[in-house]
VOGU-3710 file (C-alpha; in Angstrom, 3 decimals, decimal comma):
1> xxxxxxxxxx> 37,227/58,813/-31,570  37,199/57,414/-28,262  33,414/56,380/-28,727  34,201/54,710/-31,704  36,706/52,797/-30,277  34,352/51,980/-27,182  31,738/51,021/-29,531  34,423/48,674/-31,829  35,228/47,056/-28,245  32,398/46,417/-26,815
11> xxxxxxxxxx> 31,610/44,896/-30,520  34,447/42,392/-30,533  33,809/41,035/-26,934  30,341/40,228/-27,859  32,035/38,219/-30,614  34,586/36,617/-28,473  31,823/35,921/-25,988  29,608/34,287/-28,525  32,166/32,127/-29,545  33,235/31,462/-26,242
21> xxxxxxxxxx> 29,950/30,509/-25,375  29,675/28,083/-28,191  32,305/26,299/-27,881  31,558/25,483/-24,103  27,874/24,372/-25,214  29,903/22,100/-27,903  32,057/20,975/-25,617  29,870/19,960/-22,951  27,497/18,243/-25,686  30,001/16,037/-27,184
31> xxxxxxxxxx> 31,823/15,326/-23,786  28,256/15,103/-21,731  28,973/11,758/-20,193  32,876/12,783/-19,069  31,177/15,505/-17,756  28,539/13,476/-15,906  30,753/11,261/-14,367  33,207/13,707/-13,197  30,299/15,762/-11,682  29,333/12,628/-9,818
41> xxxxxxxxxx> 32,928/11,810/-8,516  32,840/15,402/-7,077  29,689/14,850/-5,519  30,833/11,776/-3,968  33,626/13,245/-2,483  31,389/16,082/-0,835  28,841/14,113/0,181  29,766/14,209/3,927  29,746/18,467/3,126  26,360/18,071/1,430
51> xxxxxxxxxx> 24,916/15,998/4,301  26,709/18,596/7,130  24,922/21,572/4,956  21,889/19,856/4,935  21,371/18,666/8,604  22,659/22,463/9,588  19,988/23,825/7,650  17,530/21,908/9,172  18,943/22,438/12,954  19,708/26,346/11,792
61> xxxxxxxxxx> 15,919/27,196/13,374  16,168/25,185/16,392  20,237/26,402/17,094  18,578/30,472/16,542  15,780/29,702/18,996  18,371/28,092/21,709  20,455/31,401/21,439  17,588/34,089/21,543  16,614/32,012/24,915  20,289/32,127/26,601
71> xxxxxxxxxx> 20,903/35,516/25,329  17,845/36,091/27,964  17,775/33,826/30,458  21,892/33,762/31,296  23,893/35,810/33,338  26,089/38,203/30,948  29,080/36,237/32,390  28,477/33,504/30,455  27,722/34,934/27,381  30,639/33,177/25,202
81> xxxxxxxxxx> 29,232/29,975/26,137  25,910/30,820/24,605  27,245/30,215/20,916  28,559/26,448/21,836  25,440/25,498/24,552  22,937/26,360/21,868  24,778/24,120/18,749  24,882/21,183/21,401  21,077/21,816/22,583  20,190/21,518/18,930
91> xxxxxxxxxx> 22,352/18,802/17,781  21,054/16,892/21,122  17,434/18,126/20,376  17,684/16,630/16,471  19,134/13,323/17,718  16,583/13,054/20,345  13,464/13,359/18,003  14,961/11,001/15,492  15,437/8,483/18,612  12,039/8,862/19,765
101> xxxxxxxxxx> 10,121/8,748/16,036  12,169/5,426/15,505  11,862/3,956/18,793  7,933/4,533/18,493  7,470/3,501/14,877  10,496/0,701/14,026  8,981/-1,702/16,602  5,044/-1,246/15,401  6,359/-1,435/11,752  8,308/-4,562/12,438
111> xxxxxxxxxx> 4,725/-6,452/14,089  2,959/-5,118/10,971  5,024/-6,160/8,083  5,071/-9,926/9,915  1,537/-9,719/10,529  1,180/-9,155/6,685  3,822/-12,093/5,907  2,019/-14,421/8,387  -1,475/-13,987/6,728  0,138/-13,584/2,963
121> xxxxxxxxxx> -1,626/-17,325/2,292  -4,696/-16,777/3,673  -4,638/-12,975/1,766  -4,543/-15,040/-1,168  -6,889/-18,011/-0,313  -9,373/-15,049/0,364  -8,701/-13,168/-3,031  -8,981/-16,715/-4,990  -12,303/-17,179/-2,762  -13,670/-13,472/-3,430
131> xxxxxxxxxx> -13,096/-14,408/-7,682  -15,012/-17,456/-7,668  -17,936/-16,140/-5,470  -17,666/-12,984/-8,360  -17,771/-15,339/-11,357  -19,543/-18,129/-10,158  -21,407/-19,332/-12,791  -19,884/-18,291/-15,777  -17,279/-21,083/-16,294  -15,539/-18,995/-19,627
141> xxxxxxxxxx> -14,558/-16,949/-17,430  -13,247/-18,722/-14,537  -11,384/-21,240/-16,971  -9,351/-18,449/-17,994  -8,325/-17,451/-14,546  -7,411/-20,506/-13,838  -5,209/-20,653/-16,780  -4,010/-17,063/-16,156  -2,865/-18,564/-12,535  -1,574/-21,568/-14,119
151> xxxxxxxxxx> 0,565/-19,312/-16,486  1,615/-16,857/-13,831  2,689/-20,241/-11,714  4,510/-21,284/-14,299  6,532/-17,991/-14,907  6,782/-17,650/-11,399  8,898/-21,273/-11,084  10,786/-20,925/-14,328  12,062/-17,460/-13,097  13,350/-19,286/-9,662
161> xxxxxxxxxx> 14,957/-21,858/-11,213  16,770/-19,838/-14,431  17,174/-16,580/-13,385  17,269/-16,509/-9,624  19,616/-19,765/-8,556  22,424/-18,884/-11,471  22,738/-15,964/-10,527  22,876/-16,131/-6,929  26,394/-15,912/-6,915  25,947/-12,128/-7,911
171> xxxxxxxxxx> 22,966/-11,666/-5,573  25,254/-11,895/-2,776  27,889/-9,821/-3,859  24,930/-7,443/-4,864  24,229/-7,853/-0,988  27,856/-7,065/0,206  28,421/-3,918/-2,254  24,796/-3,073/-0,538  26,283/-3,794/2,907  29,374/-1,300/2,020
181> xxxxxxxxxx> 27,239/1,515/0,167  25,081/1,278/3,397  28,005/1,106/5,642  29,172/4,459/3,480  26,044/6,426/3,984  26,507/6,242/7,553  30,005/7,362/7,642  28,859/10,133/5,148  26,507/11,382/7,651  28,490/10,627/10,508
191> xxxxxxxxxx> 31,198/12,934/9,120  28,151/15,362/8,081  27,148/15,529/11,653  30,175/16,689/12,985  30,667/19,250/9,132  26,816/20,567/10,729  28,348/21,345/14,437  31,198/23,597/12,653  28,786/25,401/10,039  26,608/26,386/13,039
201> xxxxxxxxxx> 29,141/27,279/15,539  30,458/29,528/12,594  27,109/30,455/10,501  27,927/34,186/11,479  31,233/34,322/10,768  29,712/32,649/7,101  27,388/34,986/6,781  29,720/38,134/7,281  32,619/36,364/4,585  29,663/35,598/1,968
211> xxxxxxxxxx> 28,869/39,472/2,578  32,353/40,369/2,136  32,945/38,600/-1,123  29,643/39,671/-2,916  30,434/43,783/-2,106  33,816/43,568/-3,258  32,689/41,262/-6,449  29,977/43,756/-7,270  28,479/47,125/-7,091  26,518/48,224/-3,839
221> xxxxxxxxxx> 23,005/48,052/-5,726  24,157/44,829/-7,733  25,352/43,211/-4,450  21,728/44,240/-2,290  19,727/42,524/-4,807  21,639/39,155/-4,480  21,135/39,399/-0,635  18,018/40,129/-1,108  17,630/37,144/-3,730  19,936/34,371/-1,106
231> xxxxxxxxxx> 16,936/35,721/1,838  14,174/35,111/-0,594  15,362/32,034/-0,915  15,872/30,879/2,774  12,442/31,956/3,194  11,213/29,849/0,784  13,062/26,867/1,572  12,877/27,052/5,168  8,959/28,062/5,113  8,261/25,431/2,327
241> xxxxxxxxxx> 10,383/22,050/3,737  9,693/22,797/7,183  6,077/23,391/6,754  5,574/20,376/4,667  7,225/18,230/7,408  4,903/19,423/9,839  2,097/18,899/7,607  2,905/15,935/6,847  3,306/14,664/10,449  0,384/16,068/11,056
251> xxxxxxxxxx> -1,525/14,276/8,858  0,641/10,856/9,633  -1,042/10,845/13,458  -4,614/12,487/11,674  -4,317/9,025/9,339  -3,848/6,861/12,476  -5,780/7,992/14,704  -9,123/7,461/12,254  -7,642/4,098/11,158  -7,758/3,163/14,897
261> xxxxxxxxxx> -11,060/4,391/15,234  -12,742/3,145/12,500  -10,825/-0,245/13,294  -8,564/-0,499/10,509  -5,537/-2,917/10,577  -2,212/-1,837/9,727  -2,233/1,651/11,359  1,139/2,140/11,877  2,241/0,833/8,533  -0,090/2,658/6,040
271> xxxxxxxxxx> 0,144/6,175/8,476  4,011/6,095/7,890  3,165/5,472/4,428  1,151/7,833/3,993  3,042/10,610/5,953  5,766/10,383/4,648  4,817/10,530/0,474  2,692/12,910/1,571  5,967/15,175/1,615  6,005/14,678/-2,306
281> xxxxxxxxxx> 3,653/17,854/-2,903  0,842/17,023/-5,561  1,750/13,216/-6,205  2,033/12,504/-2,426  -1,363/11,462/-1,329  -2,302/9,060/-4,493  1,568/7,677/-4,291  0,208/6,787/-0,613  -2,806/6,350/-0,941  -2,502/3,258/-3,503
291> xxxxxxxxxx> -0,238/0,983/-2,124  -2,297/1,517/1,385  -5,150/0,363/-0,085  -4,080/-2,396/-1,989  -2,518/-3,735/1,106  -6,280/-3,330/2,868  -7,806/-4,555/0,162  -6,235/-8,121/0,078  -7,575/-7,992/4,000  -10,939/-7,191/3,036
301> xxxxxxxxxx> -12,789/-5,534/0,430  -14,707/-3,032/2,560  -11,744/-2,228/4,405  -9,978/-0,801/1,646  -13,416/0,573/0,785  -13,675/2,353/4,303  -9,712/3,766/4,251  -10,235/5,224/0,450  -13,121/7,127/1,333  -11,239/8,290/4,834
311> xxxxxxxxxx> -8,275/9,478/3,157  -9,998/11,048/0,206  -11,764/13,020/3,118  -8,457/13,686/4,936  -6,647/14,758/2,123  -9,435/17,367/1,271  -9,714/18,921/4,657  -4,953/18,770/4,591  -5,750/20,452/0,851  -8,210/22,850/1,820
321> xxxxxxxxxx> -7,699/23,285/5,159  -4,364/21,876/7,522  -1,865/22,455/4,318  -2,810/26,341/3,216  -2,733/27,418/7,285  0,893/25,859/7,795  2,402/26,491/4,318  0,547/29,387/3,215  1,513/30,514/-0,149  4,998/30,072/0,485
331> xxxxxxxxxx> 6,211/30,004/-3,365  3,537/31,646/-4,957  3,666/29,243/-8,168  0,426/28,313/-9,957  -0,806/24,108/-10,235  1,177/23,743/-13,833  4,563/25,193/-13,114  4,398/23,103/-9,717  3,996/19,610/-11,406  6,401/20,623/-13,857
341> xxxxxxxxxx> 9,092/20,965/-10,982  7,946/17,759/-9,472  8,503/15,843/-12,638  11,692/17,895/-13,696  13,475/17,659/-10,715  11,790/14,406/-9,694  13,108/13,092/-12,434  17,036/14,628/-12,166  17,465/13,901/-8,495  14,597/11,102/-7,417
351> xxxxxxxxxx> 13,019/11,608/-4,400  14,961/14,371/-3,427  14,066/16,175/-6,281  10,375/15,822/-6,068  11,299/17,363/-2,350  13,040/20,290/-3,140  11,926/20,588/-7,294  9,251/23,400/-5,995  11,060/25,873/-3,764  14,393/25,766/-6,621
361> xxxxxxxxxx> 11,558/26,515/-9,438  9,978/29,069/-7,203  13,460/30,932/-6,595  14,358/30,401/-10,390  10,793/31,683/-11,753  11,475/35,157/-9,220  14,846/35,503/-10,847  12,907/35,227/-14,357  10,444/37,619/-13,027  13,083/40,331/-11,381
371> xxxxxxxxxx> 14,460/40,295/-15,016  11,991/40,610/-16,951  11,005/43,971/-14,602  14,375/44,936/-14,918  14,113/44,926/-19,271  10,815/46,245/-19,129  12,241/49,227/-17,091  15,158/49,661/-19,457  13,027/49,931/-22,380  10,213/52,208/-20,418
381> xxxxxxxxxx> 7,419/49,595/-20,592  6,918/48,930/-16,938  3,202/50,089/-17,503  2,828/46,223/-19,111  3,867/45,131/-15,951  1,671/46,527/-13,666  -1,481/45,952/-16,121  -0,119/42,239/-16,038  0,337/42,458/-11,909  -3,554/44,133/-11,896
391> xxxxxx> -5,097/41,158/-13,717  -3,091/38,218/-12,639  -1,701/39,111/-9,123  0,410/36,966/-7,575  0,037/34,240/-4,651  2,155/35,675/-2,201
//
């Protein structure tokens, strides 16, 4: 009897969780765009929290290291101060690199980008020069880029004149609400800055309440295997974003040093470019890569000639070589389920996304994985696994 009764239980909550569950899909499909915007408000309102998580994260490595050297190095007398010295010494040490990037790079970028506007008329007398020396001769053909120029004058003018002056009005309050978002982002971190000094003064004390909560949510065995899961993931994270920084600041002084030696202009301007997209795993290099040259190219042909085959050369040896010895296989995903988190989460969160899309797929696809163990197990069919694991082992 009392079987039966478990087994009429256990039948009705699956019911009332089915219909639970359908309802809330419902719900959230008919009322997607309430739900959208209230998701964003609440964003908005954490943002200062997101930032503070964010820049702790990335200070988390530097703060440890500052604390393992004190715990050393200082008299045992002074051992409470070691917790508060090494959150300043990494605050201080994060501020101090971002300083000295800017400091080096804002002023060469500045002399670049006016360089480029100076010679923006001669760029094009030398482009209009280049077509007619390429088509000279053939008058069919040089009639119609005249009239292509003519056309694209044209357009150019009429856009000014109806699109541009009406509505300058809202250009400049476009500028002002850009003025006060910017003017917001810099509060937001501001107020992050000072939400990163209290997460790492208390990241223990964090660490021990998280613990708390999941072994008194869950069973012991339950509760291991999400700590294990939450370290998996700060390995990957940590050992993916910082490695890619690296690597990609690597390459950024690799890229201008060779421009500077094979005499290049714009060294400063395309190496930032090209450091920095080259953060974007997979897309990075050729989202770099083409703007760069098209800025070389309206300098000179062979120049842009000269830098494509130079960074098709660099980004082999950072592919084959500079990329695999700092990032090893840090997520252990194969080529396609990579550019689909690029383009997912690229496409969700921007930038951002195409940042952090791999590491969130590569925790996500372990999850999968860890479950898919755990049903083979239940139903005695781990053999399947291991055949699977012996022909297609895995990255890591």
């Amino acid at each position: 009897m009392k079987e039966e009764f478990k087994k009429y239980l256990a039948m009705i909550l699956a019911v009332f969780c089915t219909a639970a569950l359908s309802i809330l899909f419902f719900f959230i499909l008919f009322r997607l765009e309430a739900l959208r915007s209230g998701t964003k408000k609440v964003l908005d309102i954490l943002m200062p929290f997101i930032y503070g998580a964010g820049i702790a994260y990335i200070l988390k490595p530097i703060c440890n290291t500052y604390e393992r050297f004190l715990e050393k190095h200082w008299h045992p007398k002074r051992q409470q101060l070691i917790g508060t010295a090494s959150v300043v010494g990494s605050v201080v040490t994060g501020l101090v690199i971002i300083y000295a990037v800017l400091a080096m790079l804002l002023p060469q970028l500045a002399v670049s980008i006016s360089r480029m506007a100076r010679s923006l008329p001669q760029m094009v007398d030398s482009i209009s020069s280049m077509v007619d020396r390429l088509f000279e001769g053939n008058e069919i053909i040089q009639n119609y880029i005249m009239q292509l120029s003519d056309a694209g004058t044209e357009s150019i003018s009429g856009w000014l004149k109806d699109s541009i002056l009406p509505y300058m009005n809202m250009i400049l309050t476009g500028l002002s609400d850009s003025m006060i978002n910017a003017a917001g982002i810099f509060m937001n971190l501001f107020i992050g800055l000072v939400v990163a000094v209290y997460l790492l003064s208390g990241r223990k004390k964090f660490k021990k309440q998280g613990k708390l909560i999941l072994y008194s949510l869950f069973k012991e065995r339950w509760a291991n295997k999400i700590v294990e899961e939450i370290r998996f993931a700060d390995r990957v994270f940590s050992g993916f974003i910082g490695g890619k920084l690296l690597d990609s600041a690597i390459i950024g002084v690799i890229c201008y040093a060779g421009m500077m030696v094979l005499g290049l202009p714009y060294a400063i301007l395309i190496s930032v470019i090209v450091g920095v997209t080259n953060i974007i795993p997979f897309f990075g290099p050729y989202i770099g890569a083409i703007p760069s040259a098209i800025i070389l190219l309206t300098v000179s042909p062979m120049s842009c000639l000269i830098f494509v085959i130079f960074i098709v050369i660099l980004q082999q040896v950072d592919g084959n070589i500079i990329g695999p010895k700092i990032l090893g296989s840090s997520t252990g995903l194969s080529g396609i389920w990579v550019l689909f988190s690029i383009l997912f989460f690229g496409g969700l969160f921007g930038f951002v996304g195409m940042l952090i899309g791999v590491p969130v797929f590569a925790v996500i696809y372990d999850l999968i994985r860890q479950l898919i163990v755990r049903g083979l197990e239940l139903r005695n069919k781990s053999k399947m696994f291991d055949e699977y694991e012996l022909e297609y082992p895995r990255k890591d």
